[in-house]
C-alpha positions in Angstrom: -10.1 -14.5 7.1 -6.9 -16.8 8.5 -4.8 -14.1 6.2 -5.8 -10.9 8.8 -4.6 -13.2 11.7 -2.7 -10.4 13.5 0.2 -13.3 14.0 1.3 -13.3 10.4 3.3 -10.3 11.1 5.3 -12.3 13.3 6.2 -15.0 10.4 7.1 -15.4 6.3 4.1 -17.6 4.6 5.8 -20.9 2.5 4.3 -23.2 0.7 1.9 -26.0 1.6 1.3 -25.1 4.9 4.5 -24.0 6.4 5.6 -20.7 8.2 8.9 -19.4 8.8 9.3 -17.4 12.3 10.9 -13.7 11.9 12.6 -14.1 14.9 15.0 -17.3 15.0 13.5 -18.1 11.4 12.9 -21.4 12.2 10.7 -23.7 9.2 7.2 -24.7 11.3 4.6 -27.0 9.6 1.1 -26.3 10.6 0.3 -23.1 10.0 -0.3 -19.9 11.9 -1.7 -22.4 14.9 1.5 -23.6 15.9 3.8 -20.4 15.1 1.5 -18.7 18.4 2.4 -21.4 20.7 5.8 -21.3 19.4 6.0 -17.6 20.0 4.0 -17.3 23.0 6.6 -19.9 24.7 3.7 -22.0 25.9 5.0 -25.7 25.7 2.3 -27.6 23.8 1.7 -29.5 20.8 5.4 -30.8 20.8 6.4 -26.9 19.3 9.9 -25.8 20.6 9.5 -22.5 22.0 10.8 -19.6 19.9 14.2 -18.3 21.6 14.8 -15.0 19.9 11.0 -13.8 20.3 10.8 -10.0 22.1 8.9 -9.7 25.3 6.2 -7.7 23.8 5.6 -9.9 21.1 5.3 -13.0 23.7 2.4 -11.2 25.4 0.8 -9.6 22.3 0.5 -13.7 21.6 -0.5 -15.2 24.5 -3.5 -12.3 24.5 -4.6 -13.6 21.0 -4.5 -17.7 22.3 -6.6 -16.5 25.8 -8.9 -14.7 23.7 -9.6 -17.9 21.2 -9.7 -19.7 24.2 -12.2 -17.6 25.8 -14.2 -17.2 22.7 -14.8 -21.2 22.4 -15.8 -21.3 25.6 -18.4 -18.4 25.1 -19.5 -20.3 21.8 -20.0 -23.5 24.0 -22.2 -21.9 26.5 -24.1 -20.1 24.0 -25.2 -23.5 22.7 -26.0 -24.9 26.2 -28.2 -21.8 26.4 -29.8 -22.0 23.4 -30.4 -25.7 24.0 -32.1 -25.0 27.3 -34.5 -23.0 25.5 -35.3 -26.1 23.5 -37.1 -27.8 26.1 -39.1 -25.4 27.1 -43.0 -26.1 27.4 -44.1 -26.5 23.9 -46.9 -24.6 24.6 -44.7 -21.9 25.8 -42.8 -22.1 22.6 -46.1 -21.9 20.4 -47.7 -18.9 21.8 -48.6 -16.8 18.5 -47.1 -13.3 17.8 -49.7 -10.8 19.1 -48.6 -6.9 18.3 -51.0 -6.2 21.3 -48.6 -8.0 24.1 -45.5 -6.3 23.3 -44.1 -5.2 26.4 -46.5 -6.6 28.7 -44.5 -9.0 31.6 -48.0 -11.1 31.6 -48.8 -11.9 28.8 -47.7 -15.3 27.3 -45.0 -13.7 24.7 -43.5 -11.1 27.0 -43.2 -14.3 29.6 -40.8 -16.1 26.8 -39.3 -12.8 26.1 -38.2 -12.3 29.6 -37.1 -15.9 29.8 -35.1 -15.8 26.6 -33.8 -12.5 28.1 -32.7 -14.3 31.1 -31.3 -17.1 30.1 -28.8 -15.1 27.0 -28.7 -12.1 29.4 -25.2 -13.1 30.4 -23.7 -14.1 27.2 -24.7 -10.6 25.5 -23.1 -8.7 28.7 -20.0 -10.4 28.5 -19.5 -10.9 24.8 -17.9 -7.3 24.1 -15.1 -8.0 26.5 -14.5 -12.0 25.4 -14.5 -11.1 22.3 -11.8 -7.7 22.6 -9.7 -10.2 24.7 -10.0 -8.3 27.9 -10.6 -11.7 29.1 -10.6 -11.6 32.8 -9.7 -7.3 32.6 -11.6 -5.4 35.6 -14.5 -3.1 34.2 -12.0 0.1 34.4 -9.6 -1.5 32.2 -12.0 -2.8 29.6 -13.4 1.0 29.4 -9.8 2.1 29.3 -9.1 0.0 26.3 -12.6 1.2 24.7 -11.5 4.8 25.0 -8.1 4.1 23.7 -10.0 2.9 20.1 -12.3 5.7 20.1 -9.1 8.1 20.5 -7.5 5.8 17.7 -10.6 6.1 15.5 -10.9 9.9 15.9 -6.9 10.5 15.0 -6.6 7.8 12.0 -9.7 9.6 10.3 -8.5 13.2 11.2 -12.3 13.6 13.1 -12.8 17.1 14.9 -12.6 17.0 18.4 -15.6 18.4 19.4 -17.5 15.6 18.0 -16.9 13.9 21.2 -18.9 16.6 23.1 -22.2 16.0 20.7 -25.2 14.6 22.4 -26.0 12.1 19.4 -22.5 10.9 19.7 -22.4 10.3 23.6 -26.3 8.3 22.7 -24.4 6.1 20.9 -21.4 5.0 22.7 -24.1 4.4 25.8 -26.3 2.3 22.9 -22.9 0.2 22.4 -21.1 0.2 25.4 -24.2 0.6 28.2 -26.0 3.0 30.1 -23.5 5.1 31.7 -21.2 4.7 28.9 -19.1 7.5 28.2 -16.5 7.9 25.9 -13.5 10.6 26.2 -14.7 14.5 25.9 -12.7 16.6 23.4 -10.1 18.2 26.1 -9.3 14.2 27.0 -8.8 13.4 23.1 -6.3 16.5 23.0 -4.4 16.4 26.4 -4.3 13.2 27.4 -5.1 10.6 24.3 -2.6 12.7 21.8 0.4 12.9 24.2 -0.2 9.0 24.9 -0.5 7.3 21.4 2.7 9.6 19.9 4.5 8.7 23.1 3.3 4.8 22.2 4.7 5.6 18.5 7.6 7.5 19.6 8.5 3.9 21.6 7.8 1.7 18.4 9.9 3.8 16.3 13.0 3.4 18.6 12.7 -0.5 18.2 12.7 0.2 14.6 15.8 2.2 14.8 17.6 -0.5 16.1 17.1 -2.5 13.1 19.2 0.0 10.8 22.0 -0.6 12.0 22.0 -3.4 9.9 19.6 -3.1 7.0 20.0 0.8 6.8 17.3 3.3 5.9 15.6 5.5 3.4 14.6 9.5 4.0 11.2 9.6 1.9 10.7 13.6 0.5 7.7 14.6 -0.6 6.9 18.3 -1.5 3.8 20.4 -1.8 3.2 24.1 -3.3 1.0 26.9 -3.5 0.6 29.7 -6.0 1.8 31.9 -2.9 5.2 30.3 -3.1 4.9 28.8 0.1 6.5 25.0 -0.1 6.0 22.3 2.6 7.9 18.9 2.8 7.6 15.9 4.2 9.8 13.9 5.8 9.4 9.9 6.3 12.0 6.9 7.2 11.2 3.8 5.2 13.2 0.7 6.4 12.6 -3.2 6.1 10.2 -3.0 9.1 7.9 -0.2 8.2 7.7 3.3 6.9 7.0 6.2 10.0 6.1 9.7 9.3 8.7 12.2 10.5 7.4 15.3 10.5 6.3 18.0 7.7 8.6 21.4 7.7 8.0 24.5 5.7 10.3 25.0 3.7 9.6 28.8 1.8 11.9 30.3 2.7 15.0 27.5 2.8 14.2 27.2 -1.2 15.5 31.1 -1.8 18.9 29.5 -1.4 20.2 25.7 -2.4 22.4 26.2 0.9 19.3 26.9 2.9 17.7 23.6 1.4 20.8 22.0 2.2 20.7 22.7 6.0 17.4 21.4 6.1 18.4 18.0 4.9 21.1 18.2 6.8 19.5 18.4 9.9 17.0 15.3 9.2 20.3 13.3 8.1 21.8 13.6 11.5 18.1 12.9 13.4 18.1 9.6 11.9 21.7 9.2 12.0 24.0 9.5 8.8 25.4 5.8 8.9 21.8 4.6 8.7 21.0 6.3 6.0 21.9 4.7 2.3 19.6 6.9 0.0 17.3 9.8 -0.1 14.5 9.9 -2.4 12.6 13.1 -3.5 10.3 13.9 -5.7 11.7 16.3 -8.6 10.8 19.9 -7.4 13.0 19.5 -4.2 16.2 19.1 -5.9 17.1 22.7 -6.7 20.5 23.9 -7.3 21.9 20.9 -6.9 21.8 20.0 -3.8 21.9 16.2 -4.0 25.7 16.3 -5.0 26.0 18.8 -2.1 24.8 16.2 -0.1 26.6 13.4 -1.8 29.7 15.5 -1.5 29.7 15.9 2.2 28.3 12.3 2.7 29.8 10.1 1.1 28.0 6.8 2.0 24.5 8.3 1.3 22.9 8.4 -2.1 20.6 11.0 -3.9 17.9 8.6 -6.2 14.6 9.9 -8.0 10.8 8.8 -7.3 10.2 5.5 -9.3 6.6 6.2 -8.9 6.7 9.6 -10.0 9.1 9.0 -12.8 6.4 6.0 -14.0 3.7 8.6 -13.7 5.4 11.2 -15.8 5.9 8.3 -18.4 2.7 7.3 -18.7 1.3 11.3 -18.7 3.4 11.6 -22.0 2.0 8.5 -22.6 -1.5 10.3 -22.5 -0.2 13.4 -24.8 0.4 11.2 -28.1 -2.6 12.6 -29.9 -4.7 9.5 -31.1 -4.3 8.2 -27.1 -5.2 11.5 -25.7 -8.6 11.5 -28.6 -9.2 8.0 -27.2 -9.2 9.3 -23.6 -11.5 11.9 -25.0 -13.6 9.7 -26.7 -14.2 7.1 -23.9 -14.8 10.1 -21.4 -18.2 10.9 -23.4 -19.5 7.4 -22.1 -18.5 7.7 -18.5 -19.8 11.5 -18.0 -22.9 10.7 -19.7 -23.4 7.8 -17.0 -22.3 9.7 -14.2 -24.2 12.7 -14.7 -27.5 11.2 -14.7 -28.9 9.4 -11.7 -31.2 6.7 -13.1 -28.6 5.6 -16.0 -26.4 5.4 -13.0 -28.3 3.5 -11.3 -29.2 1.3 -14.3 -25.4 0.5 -15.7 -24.6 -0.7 -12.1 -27.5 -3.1 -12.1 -26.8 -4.0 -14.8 -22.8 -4.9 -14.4 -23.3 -6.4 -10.8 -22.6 -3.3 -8.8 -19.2 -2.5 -10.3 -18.1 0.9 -11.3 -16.7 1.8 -14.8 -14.5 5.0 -13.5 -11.3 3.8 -11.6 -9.9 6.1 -9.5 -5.9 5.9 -9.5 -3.0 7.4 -7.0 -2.8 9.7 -10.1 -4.8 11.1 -12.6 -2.8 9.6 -15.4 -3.1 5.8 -13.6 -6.8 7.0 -13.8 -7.1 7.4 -17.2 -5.3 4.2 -17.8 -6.9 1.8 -15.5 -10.5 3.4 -16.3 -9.8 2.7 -20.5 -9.0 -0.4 -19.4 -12.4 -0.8 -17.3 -14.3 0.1 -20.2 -12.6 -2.2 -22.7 -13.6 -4.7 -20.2 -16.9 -3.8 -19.6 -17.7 -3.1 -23.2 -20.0 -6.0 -24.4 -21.9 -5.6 -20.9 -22.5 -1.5 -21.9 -23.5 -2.3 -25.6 -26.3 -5.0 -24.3 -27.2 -2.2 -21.8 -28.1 0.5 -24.0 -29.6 -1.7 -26.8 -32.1 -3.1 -23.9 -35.8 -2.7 -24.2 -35.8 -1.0 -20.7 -33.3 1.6 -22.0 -34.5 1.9 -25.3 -38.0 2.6 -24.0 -36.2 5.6 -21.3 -36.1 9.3 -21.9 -32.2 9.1 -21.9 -32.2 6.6 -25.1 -32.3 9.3 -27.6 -29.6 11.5 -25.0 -27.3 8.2 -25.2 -26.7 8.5 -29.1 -22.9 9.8 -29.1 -22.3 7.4 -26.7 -24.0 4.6 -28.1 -21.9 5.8 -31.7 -18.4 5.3 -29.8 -19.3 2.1 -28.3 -19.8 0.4 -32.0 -16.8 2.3 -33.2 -14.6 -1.0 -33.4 -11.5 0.9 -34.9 -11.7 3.6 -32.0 -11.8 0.0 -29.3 -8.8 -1.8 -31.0 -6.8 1.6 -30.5 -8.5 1.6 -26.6 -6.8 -2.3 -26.5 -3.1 -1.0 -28.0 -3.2 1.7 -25.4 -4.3 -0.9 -22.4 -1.2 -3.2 -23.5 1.2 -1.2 -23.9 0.4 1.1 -21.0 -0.3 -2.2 -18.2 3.6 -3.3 -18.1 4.3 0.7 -16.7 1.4 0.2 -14.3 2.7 -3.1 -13.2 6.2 -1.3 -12.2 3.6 1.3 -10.4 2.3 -1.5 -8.7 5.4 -3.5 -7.8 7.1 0.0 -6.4 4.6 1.5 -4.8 3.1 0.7 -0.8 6.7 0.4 0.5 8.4 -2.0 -1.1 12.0 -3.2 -0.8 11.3 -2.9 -4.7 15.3 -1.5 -5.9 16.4 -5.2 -6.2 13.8 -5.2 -9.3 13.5 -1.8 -11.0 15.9 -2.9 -13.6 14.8 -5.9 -14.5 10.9 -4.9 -14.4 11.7 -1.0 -16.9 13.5 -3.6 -19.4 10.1 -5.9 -19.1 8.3 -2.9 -20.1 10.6 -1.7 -23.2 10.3 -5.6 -24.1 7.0 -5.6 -24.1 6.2 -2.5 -26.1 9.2 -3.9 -29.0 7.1 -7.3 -29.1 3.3 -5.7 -29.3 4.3 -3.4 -31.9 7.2 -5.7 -33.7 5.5 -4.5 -37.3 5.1 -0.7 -36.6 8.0 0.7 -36.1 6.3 4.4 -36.0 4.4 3.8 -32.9 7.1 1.9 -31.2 9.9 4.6 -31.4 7.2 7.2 -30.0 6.8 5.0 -27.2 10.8 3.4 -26.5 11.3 7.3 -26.6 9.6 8.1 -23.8 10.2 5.9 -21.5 14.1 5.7 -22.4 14.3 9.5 -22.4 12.2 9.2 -18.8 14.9 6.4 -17.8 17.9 8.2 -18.4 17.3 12.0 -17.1 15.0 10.6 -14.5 14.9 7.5 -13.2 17.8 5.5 -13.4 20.4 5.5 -10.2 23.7 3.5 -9.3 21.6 2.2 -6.6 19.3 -0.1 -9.2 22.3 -1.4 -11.4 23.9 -2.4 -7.9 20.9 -3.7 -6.5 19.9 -5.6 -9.6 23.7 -7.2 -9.3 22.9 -8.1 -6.1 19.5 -9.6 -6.8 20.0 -13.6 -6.7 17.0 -13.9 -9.1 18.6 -11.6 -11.5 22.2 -13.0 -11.1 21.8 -17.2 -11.1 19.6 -16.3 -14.1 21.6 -18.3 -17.1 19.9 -15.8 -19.9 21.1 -12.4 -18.1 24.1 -11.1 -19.3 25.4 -8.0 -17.1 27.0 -4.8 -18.8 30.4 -3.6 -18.4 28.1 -0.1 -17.2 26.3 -2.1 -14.8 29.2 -3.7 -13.3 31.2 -0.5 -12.9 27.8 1.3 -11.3 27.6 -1.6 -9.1 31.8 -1.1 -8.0 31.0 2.4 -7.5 28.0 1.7 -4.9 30.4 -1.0 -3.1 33.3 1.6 -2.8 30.9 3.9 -1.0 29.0 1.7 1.0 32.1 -0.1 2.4 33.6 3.1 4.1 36.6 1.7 5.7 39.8 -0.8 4.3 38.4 -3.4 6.6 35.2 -3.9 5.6 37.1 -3.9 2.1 39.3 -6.8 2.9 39.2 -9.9 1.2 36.0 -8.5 -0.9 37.5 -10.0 -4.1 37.1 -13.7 -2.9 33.6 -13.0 -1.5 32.2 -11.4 -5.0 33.7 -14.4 -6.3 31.9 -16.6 -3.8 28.8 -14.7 -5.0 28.9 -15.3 -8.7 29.9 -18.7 -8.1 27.3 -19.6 -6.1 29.9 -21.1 -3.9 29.3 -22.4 -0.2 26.4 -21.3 1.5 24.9 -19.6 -1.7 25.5 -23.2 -3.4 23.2 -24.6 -0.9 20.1 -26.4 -1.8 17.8 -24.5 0.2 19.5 -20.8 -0.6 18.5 -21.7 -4.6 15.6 -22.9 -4.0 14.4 -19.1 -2.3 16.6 -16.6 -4.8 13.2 -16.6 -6.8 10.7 -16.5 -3.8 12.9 -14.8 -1.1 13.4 -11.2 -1.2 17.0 -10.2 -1.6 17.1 -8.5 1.7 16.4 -11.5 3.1 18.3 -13.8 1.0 21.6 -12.1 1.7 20.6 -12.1 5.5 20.4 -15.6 5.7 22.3 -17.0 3.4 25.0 -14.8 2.7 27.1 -15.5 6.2 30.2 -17.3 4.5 31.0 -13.2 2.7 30.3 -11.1 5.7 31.5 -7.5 4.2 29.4 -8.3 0.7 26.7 -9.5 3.0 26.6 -6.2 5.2 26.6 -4.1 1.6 24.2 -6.4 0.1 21.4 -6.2 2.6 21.7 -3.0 2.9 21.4 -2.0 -0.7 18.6 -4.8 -1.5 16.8 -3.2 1.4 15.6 -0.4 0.3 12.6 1.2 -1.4 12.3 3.2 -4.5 9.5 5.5 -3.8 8.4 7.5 -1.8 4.4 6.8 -2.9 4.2 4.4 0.6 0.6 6.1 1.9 -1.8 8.8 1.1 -0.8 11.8 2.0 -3.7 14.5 3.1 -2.0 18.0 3.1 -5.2 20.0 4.4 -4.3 18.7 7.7 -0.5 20.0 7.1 -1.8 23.1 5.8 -3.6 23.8 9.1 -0.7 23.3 11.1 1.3 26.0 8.9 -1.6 28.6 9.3 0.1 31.8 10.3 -2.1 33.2 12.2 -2.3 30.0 14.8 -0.5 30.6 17.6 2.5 28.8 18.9 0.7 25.8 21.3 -1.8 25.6 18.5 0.6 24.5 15.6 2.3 22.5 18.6 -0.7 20.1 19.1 -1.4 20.5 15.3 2.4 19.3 14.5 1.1 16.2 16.7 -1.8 15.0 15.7 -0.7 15.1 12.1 2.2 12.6 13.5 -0.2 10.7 15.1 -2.4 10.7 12.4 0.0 9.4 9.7 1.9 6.8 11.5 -1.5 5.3 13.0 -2.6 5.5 8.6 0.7 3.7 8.0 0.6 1.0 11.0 -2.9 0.1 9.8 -2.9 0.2 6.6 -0.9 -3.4 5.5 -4.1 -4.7 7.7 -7.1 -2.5 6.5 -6.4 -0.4 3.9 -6.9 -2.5 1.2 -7.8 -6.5 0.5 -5.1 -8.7 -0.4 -5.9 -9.3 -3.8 -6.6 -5.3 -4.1 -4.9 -2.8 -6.6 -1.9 -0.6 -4.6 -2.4 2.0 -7.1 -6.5 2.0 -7.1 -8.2 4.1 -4.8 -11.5 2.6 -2.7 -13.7 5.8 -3.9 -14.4 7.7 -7.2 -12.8 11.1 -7.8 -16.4 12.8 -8.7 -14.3 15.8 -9.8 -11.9 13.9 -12.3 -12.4 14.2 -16.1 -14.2 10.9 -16.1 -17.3 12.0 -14.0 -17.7 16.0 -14.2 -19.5 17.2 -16.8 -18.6 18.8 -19.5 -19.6 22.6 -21.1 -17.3 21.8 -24.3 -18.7 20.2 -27.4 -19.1 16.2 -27.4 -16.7 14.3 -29.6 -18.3 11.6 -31.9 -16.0 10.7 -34.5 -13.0 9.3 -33.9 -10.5 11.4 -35.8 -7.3 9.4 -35.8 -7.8 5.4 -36.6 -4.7 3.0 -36.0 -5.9 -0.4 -36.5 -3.9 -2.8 -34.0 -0.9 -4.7 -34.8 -2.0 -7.9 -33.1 -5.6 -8.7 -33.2 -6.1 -11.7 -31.5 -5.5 -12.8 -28.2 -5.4 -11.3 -24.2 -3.2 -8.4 -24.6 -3.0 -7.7 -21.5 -1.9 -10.8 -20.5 0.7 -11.5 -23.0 3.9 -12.9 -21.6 7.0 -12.1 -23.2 10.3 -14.3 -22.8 14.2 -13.4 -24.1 17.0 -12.5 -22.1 16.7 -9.1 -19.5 19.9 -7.7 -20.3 20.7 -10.0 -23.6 23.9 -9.3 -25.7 23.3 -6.2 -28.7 20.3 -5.0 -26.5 21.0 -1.3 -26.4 18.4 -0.4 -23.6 18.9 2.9 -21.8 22.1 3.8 -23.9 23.6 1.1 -21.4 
């Protein structure tokens, strides 16, 4: 619970129980406790107040402490109360439970009712406002602040407007909020509500802006299509503090010409301003006729760099093709359907397993596969005893469970299912590490060599099955995935370069002098550059220090070279700006029915106008709240919450069932956590040829 303190935006967690502000990044011990009182400027508990806080931020805290404060209090009269009921009469207090004096003010229950009543009467009036930290807010501002959630609930979940006009609905709100409750009609929600919040999020945004002057910025590209040949994109800005939707533009008729497409980057290049922007990232459709060394060409200081996630997806989808994994996936998806497709086996298996669900749903339909086989090699034992259970074996589904019953005591078929889960996790650990937003570039490098490591040391006496792998993902690496930008930001990474095993390339080096040239754009920020890199590798001065080695392995790089890199100011500016970035463009869930709506021809101009916004609102409120509610802490970036009741996994099937596994590879390694398997050696060590590099 301490973890969803709204305050830990605000601050860096350390060890023990230390914080770090963001603001003057001052070291507190204490906790989360004493970072509020420094923020909030509130001289107590001997904490110097913070002096580079922002004004918002200051009141934003102070809020939170009333709130607490106000809360205790309530807590404290709530136990006076309920201690005044204590000593009332005992007889009162024994009066037996009679259905027949419900409601009736004389007799003896409905006397202690009322009293009770009474006496907690105030606490349950005013515990909606304590607790929201209206505090000592008049009655218009509390219902002010009520309406403003409901409009934030109805534009994060992409609710219909009329809703707010239904009868049931308005019974609600006056169930929750009090006779005479009403929340804000549909015309409300539109006119005033939708204008408000994007003007609120136009506001935010600008602060954000002024943050890229320094660590720059990343254009996101995502694109959709129809079989019509219509083709929407959208645009998002990803920077160290946050990722805001831009807008969504159709883009039909600009992909008849590479010059067309062109002018429509060019036109959100000089929105968010060209010397903010160090790299664009787009999925692999956009980029037709070339026109990321147009770009490139005409801006020099901006680089063109694939999806990471989408490249890692299109790895593993091959992955899925190789013909024994592909019959495995085939194989296992005769279990899952079978349970799925009937209610009481449904039912059963989830009793059975504690409530958990064998079918993983994944950002993609390959992460699907993978993380479900995965599921089920876990959850295998727990099946077997299911289905060999007298309950089971007495149902009308026991003699229906046969073929799946045969592939569960197929042992060959599961040691193939735990190859596939080891050599497939390391890919869906880079899915994991770039995905949700990440300043993740520092680490691509290092983290694609983990995975070719990996799949060398897991199949270091087959060299059949590890070339068919190494292929794929090199050949993925090459034409796909790789960019200046990572062997430059991998240089740069302090984790990567104190490390005594890593040896850099001549390659990397040159890739790295190439992104230097064009991020310094001018002979002064070039001067004296030579004794600074040499500074760097060093590790002399203020990278030498004691508490800049202590966070290369626990500090972003961003951040390291922010703080630490002072004494090289031109590297430093380059540095932080390069380490900044993100290498995907899979930061939310993107929903293109309510894009699609907006592009409707046949709405008229006003209509795509207040469609345009909500979809604005709508995704920045999704990517705002999302670090906070999306997910738990401990949760999977690349899982979803819900099962895809459409996916191979769950619909059935009219084709014929597959019960014999037709292609048996017994594994190379038979014994221990695959999964878990940590492999040492050097990243880039001398004679590895990885990536042709």
């Amino acid at each position: 619970m301490r973890e969803r303190d709204p305050c830990w935006e605000y601050c860096d967690k350390l060890d023990g129980n230390k914080v770090r502000c963001r603001f003057c990044h001052k070291v507190l011990n204490g906790g989360i406790s004493r970072l509020k009182f420094h923020l909030s400027q509130i001289p107590s508990k001997g904490v110097n107040p913070c002096t580079k806080v922002k004004e918002d931020a200051i009141e934003k805290v102070k809020s939170i402490i009333s709130a607490k404060e106000e809360y205790k209090e309530f807590q404290l009269l709530k136990r006076q109360r309920v201690a005044e009921l204590s000593v009332l009469p005992k007889r009162a207090r024994e009066v037996p439970f009679q259905s027949t004096s419900l409601g009736l003010p004389n007799s003896p229950a409905g006397t202690l009712a009322a009293e009770q009543s009474h006496l907690l009467a105030p606490e349950v009036s005013n515990l909606v406002p304590k607790l929201s930290g209206a505090g000592n807010k008049s009655r218009a501002a509390s219902e002010l602040e009520a309406e403003r959630c409901i409009a934030e609930f109805f534009f994060e979940n992409k609710l219909d407007y009329s809703i707010a006009d239904s009868v049931s609905y308005q019974h609600m709100l006056e169930v929750l909020g009090g006779v005479g409750f009403r929340g804000p009609s549909a015309e409300v929600l539109k006119d005033k509500w939708l204008h408000k919040l994007k003007s609120e999020i136009l506001q935010k945004t600008k602060e954000i802006e002024k943050d890229w002057v320094t660590t720059g910025c990343t254009i996101l590209a995502d694109s959709w299509t129809d079989n019509k040949l219509k083709a929407l994109i959208n645009f998002s800005v990803s920077s160290p503090l946050g990722t805001f939707f831009l807008k969504t533009v159709d883009a039909s008729a600009h992909f008849k010409t590479h010059r067309g497409l062109y002018d429509l980057f060019d036109e959100v290049i000089r929105e968010v301003g060209p010397e903010n922007v160090v790299q664009i990232i787009a999925d692999k459709n956009i980029n037709y006729g070339s026109i990321d060394k147009l770009i490139m060409q005409n801006y020099n200081s901006i680089f063109w760099s694939p999806c990471a996630s989408f490249c890692i997806n299109s790895m593993l989808d091959d992955f899925s093709k190789i013909d024994w994994v592909n019959q495995c996936i085939c194989q296992a998806q005769t279990i899952t359907r079978f349970i799925y497709n009937n209610k009481w086996v449904l039912d059963f298996m989830r009793k059975s397993m504690a409530g958990q669900e064998l079918v993983c749903s994944g950002i993609t339909k390959s992460v699907s596969d993978f993380l479900t086989l995965k599921s089920l090699l876990r959850h295998r034992s727990k099946l077997k005893q299911m289905f060999h259970c007298a309950e089971f074996s007495s149902s009308s589904y026991a003699s229906r469970s046969i073929p799946s019953v045969d592939i569960l005591n197929d042992d060959e078929l599961w040691r193939a299912v735990e190859e596939i889960a080891a050599v497939s996790e390391p890919l869906l650990r880079v899915m994991r590490d770039v995905s949700g937003g990440k300043a993740a570039i520092g680490y691509i490098y290092e983290s694609m060599t983990k995975v070719t490591d990996s799949i060398r040391t897991y199949y270091i006496m087959d060299e059949g099955k590890c070339k068919s792998f190494l292929d794929i993902v090199e050949q993925k690496w090459q034409s796909e995935l790789h960019s200046p930008l990572h062997s430059a930001a991998a240089f740069l990474n302090p984790s990567i370069q104190y490390n005594p095993e890593v040896k850099f390339f001549s390659s990397i080096k040159e890739e790295f002098y190439h992104v230097l040239d064009k991020v310094l754009t001018t002979p002064d920020l070039r001067q004296d550059i030579t004794a600074q890199l040499h500074a760097f590798r060093k590790a002399q001065g203020m990278f030498g220090s004691n508490i800049a080695k202590e966070a290369r392995n626990n500090t972003s790089p961003g951040m390291w070279w922010e703080q630490y890199g002072d004494s090289a100011p031109s590297l430093q500016r380059a540095a932080v700006r390069i380490t900044s970035q993100v290498c995907s463009t899979l930061t939310f869930q993107r929903d293109w029915d309510i894009i699609l709506q907006n592009h409707n021809e046949k709405r008229n101009k006003l209509d795509k106008e207040a469609l345009a916004d909500q979809a604005y609102v709508h995704y920045n409120l999704t990517l705002h709240s999302e670090p906070k509610t999306r997910r738990k802490l401990d949760g999977d970036p690349i899982a979803l919450d819900g099962i895809d009741m459409t996916s191979p996994w769950v619909e059935d099937s009219d084709g014929p069932i597959l019960t014999q596994w037709l292609d048996r590879f017994p594994s190379a390694l038979d014994s221990g956590d695959l999964n878990t398997r940590q492999f040492g050696g050097s990243i880039f060590g001398p004679g590895d040829n990885l990536f042709g590099l």
